[in-house]
Each structure stands twice: as C-alpha cells, then as structure tokens.
C-alpha positions in Angstrom: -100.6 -26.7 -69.4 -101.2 -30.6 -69.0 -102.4 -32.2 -71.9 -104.9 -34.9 -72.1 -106.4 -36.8 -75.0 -110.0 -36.9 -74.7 -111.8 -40.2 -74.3 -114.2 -39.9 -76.8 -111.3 -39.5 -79.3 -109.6 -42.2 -81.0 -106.5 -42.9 -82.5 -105.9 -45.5 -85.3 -102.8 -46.7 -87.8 -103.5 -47.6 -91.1 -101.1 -48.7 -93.7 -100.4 -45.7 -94.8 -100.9 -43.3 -91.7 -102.6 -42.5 -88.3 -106.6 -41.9 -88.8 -107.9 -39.6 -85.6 -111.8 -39.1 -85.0 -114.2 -37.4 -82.1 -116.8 -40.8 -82.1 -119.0 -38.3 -79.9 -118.9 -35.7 -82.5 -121.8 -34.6 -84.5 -120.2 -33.9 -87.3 -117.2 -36.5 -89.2 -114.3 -35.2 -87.7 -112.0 -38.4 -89.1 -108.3 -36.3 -90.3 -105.4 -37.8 -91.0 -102.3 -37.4 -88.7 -98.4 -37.4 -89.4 -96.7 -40.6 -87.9 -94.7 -37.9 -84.9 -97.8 -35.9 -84.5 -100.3 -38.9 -83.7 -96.6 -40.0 -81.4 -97.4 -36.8 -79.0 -101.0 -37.3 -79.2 -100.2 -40.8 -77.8 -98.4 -39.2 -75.1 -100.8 -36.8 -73.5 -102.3 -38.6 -70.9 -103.0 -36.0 -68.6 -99.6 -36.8 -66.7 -97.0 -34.7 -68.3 -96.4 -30.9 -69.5 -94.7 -29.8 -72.7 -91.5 -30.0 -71.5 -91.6 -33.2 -70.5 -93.3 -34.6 -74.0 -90.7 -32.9 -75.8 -87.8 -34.7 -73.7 -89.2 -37.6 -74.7 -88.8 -37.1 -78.7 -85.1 -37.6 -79.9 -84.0 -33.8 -80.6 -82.3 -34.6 -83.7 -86.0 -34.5 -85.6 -85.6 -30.7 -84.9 -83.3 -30.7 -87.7 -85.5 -32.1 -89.9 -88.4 -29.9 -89.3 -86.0 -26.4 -88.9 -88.0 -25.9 -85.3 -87.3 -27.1 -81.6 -88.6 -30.0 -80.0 -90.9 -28.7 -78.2 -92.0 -25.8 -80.3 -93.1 -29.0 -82.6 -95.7 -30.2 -79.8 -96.5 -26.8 -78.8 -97.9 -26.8 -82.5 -99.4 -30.3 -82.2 -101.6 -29.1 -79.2 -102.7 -26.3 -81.0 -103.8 -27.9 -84.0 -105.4 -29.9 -82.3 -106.9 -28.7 -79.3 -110.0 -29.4 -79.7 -109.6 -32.9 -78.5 -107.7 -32.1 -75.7 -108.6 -31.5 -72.3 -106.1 -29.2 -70.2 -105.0 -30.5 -66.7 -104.3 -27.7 -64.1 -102.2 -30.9 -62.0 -100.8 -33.8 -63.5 -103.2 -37.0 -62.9 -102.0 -40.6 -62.6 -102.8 -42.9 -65.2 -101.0 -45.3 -67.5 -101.0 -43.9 -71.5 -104.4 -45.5 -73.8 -101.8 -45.4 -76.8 -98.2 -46.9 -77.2 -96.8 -44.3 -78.8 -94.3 -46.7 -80.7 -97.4 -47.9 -82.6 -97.8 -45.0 -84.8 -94.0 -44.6 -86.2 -93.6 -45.6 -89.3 -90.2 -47.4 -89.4 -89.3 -47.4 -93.4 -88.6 -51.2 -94.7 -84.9 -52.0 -95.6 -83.9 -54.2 -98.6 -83.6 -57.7 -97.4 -80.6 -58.4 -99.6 -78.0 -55.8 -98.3 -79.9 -54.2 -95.0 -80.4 -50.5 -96.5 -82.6 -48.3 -97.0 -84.2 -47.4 -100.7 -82.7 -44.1 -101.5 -84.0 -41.3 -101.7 -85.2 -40.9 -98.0 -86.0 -37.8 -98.7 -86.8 -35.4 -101.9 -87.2 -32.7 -103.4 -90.2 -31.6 -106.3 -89.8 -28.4 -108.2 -93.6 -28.4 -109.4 -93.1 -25.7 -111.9 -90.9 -23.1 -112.8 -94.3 -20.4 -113.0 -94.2 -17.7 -110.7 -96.4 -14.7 -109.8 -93.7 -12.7 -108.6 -90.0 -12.1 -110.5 -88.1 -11.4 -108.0 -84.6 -9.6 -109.3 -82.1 -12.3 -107.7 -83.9 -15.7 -108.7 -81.5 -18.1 -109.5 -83.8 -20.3 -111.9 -85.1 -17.4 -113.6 -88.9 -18.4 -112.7 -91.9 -16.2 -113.3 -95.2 -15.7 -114.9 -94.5 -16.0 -118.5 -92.6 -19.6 -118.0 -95.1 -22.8 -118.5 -95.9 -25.8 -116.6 -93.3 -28.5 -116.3 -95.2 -32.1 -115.6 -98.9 -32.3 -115.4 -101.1 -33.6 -111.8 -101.2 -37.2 -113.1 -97.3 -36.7 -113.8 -96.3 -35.8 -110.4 -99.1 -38.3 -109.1 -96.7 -41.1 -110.3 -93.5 -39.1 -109.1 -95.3 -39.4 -105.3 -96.2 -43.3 -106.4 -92.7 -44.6 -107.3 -91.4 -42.6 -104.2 -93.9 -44.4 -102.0 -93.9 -47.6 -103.5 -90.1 -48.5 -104.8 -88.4 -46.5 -102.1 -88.3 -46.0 -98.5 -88.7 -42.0 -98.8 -90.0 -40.3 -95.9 -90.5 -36.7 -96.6 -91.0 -34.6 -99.6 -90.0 -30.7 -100.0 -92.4 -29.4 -102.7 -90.5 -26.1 -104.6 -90.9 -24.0 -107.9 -91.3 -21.4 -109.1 -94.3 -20.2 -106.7 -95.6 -24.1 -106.3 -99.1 -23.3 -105.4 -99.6 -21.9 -109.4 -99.6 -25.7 -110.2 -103.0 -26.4 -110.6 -102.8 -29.7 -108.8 -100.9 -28.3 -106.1 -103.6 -30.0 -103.2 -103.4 -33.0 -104.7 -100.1 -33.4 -105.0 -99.8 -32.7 -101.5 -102.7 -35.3 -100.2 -101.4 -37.8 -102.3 -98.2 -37.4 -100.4 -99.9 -37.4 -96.8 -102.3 -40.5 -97.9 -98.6 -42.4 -98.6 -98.1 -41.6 -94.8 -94.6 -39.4 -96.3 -94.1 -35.9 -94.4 -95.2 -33.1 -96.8 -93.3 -29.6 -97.0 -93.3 -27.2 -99.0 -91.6 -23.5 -100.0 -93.4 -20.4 -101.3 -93.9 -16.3 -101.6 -97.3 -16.7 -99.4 -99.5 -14.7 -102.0 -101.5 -17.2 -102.9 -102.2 -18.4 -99.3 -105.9 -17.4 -98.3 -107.4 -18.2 -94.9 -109.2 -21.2 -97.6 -105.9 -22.4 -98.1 -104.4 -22.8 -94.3 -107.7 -24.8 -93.8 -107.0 -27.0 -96.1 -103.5 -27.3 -95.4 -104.3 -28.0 -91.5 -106.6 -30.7 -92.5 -103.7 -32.3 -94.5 -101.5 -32.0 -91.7 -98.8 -30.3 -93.3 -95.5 -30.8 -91.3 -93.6 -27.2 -92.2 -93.9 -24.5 -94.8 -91.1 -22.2 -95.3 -92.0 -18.7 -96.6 -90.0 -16.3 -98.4 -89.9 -12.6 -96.6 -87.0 -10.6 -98.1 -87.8 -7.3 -95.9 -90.0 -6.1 -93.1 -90.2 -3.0 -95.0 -93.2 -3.3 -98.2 -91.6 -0.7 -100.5 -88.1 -2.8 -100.8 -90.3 -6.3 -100.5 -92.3 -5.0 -103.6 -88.6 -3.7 -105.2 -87.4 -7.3 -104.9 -90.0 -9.1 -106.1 -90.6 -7.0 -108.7 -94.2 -6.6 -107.7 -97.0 -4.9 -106.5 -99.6 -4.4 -103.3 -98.2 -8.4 -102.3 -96.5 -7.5 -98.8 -99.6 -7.5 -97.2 -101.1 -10.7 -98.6 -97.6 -12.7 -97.6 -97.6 -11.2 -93.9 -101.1 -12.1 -94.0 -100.3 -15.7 -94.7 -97.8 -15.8 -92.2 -99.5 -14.4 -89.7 -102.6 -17.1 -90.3 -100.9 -20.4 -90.9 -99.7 -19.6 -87.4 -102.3 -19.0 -86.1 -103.6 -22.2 -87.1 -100.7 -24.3 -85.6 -99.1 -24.7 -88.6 -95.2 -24.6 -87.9 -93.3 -22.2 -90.2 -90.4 -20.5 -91.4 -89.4 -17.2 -93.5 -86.4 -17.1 -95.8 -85.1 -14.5 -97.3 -82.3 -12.7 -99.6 -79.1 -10.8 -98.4 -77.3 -8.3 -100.4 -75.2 -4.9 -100.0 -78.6 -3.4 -100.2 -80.1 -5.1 -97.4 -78.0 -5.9 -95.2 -78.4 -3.6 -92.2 -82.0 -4.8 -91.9 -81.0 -8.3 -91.0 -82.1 -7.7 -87.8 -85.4 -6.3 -87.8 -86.5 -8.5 -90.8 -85.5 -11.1 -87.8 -87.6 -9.5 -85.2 -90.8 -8.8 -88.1 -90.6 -12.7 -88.9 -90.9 -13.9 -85.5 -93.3 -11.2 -84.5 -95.8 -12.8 -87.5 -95.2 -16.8 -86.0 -92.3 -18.0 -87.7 -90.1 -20.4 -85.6 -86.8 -19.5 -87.4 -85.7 -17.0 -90.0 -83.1 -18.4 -92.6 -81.2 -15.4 -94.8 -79.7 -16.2 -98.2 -75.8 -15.0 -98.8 -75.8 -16.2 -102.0 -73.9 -14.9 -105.1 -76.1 -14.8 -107.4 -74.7 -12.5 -110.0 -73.9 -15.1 -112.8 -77.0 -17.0 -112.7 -81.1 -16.5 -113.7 -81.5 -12.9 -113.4 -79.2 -12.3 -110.8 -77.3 -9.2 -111.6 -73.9 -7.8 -110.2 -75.8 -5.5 -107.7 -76.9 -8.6 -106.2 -74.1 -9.5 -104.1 -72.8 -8.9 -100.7 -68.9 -7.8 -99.9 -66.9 -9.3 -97.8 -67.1 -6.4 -95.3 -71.0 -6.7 -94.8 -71.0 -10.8 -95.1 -68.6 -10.4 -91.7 -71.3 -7.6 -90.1 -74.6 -10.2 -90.3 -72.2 -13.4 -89.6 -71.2 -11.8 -86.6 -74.5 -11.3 -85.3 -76.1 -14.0 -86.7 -76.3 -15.8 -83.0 -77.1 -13.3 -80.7 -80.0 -11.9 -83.0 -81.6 -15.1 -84.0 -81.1 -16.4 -87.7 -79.2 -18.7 -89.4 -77.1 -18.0 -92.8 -77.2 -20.8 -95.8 -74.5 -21.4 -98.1 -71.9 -19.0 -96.8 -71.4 -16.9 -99.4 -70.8 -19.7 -102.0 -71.6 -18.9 -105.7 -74.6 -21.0 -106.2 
C-alpha cells in the first residue's frame, strides 16, 4: 500500500496541537491529531510505502510507545484511512506538508538550557477498582474511595502543561476508567498537545468507549490479560463473567487502530502458560505482551503463593525471545 493524503483534507498546527478536517465533508470531521501522527500524515504523499515512512521516524520513539516503527504508522493509516487514498505505484510529487511543522519541540529554560522536569508522568487516578485481583500490589478495589476529584487532576494536567515541558502522561489506578472524569482528564491532556496513555483491566471498555478514545487520539493503552484461559483469569481477579468483556476490548480497540498492549502476572501457578497467553494476546491485536515477575508476597494482598522459584523464573527467561514477550523487573521484590 501507498499512502496518500487526500486533497480535500487539511492539516493544521495550533498552539497546542495538529487540527485535521475533510473541507469536502458533509459532516464536521475537524479531530485533533498527536504531534508524530499528524508527522506521518505529512509524509504520505502518494510516493512512499510503509516501510519507507517508518525509516524515516528515528526508531528510538518505539521505546516510548512499547511498539515498532512501523507498526505505529501501520496504526496511523488505519485510523485514519478515511482520508487516505491508496496508490497501487508510487507517484511523483513533492510533500503539501513539512513534516517538521507539526513536532512539538518542548521549550528549555533560558537560564541553564534544560528541560522542565518531568518530561514525562505518571497519574494514579484512583485507587477504586472493579476487580481485586489476588496479587495487587496497592491493594486497590471496589470498596477503596476516590483520591482527587476532575477539577483536581484538571490542575495536575495544567501545571504539567504550563510550568513544565512534560510530553506524555501514563494515566494508572486502580481500574482508571471508575474515575468519573476519566474522558476529561484524558482530553484535557490531548488539548495540551501532551501524548496520553493509559493502563487498565478492559471491562469497562465498550465499543462507546474505543470511539471516544479514537477521536482523542490516544497514543497506547496497555491492558492487563493475566491468562488466555477465563477460569484462571476470573481466579486472579477475583471476579466473575469479565474474561469476555476484556478480550472484547482488546479485540475492538484494535480494530479501531488503536495501538496496544497486554500485561500480565507470572507466578509458580502460571507459568507454563507463558506462551500461549503470548500467542492469545497477539491473536486479539496487541503489539507486545509484557509479563510481571514480581514478588509480591510482602506487599497489598500479595500472598506467599504468589511468587515464582528460581527454577521456573529461568524456564520463561529462557524463552522469553524466541516466543515473543518481554519480562519487567526481574524478579525484584517490588
């Protein structure tokens, strides 16, 4: 496939971020863009494929997203196909967009030549959860109240926008969706032109929900899947008839372009499903599959039984490569 931006559709930076519209569209079709994704917008001009897009981003964002390169513009097109053309050959033509226009290069201090820290951050909205999952470190679930109200975390996003050069924000809880300002949190972020994440079971997340969250332009949301099996997802979680709703969310929010990842727990009793929990996440859409070896026996409501020896850390280390996930922390007590 080679890519072209429509005519009739228009790119445009504001202060804050990129503004794309159809002007031959009945309908308003004005949505806001993240600075990279309006970048490979810019740069389908009807002369180059994926592959060649991609080699044109710096490959160190894939780090900050948890996907490749080019799996990011794959995405991009997706989303936004609608205002694409596809080229069976590549036509000759010089771009209608500098791409360099729409990156949003954060200000440095004038004084010593920094950055504002943070660059990034990180928001636990609230420590409410629907599920209560056996190993959860901060002890969330449903019975534990809100933390800061909307207008509260409204200000967090201000401050971060406004007296520091952060770029991104990672939204966590608890389940961070139970916030009742959850949307606007996230908008709020987008409309400061920041990069919005954001962590959660997937319960919650109805086909209403990934339509709002592609018209946000959410950069990546990483899911937690602790089993391709439902009767140990529902052992772990402590809950019931929810395997179906997260695979359902999964399988949806890719579906609509929206890159994501799974996440999930690994213990003496799961172990040996490493693998095909692996092969179920990336048979749903997720781009990468991150497994949990933490020790979580002497913190929240982890228990002894939820550890991993030594002898089964070495098994899912060992094979951690050649079947496709990575392994966070390393067995460190958290």
């Amino acid at each position: 496939m080679i890519p072209q931006l429509k005519n009739t559709v228009e790119l445009r930076r504001t202060s804050h971020c990129v503004i794309m519209r159809d002007t031959k569209a009945s309908a308003s079709t004005e949505r806001e863009l993240a600075p990279l994704e309006a970048v490979v917008l810019a740069l389908c001009d009807g002369s180059r494929d994926v592959t060649a897009i991609a080699g044109l981003l710096p490959e160190t964002l894939a780090k900050e997203m948890s996907v490749t390169i080019e799996q990011y513009v794959r995405n991009v097109l997706e989303r936004n196909k609608n205002c694409l053309n596809n080229c069976e050959i590549p036509i000759s033509g010089s771009n209608r967009y500098n791409p360099a226009d729409f990156l949003f290069i954060p200000k440095r201090q004038s004084d010593t030549g920094r950055y504002r820290s943070p660059i990034n951050a990180t928001l636990l909205l609230t420590y409410r959860c629907n599920f209560h999952c056996v190993y959860c470190y901060n002890n969330s679930g449903p019975a534990q109240s809100e933390q800061l109200g909307t207008s509260d975390w409204l200000e967090v996003i201000r401050q971060l926008s406004e007296e520091t050069d952060c770029q991104s924000i990672y939204l966590s809880g608890g389940e961070p969706l139970i916030h009742p300002g959850f949307f606007e949190i996230l908008a709020a972020g987008r409309r400061a032109g920041m990069m919005m994440d954001f962590t959660t079971n997937g319960s919650l997340i109805d086909d209403e929900a990934v339509q709002r969250l592609v018209d946000l332009g959410i950069g990546y949301v990483r899911v937690s899947l602790d089993s391709p099996y439902a009767k140990m997802h529902h052992q772990l979680t402590q809950t019931k008839d929810t395997f179906e709703k997260v695979t359902h969310a999964i399988e949806a929010m890719a579906k609509a372009g929206i890159t994501l990842g799974t996440k999930g727990i690994l213990y003496d009793g799961n172990y040996k499903d490493a693998e095909e929990l692996t092969r179920f996440a990336h048979s749903l859409g997720a781009t990468d599959v991150m497994l949990d070896a933490y020790d979580c026996s002497n913190i929240g409501r982890g228990k002894s039984d939820i550890t991993m020896s030594e002898e089964h850390y070495a098994v899912v280390e060992k094979h951690k490569e050649d079947i496709g996930y990575t392994i966070r922390n390393n067995r460190r007590t958290v």
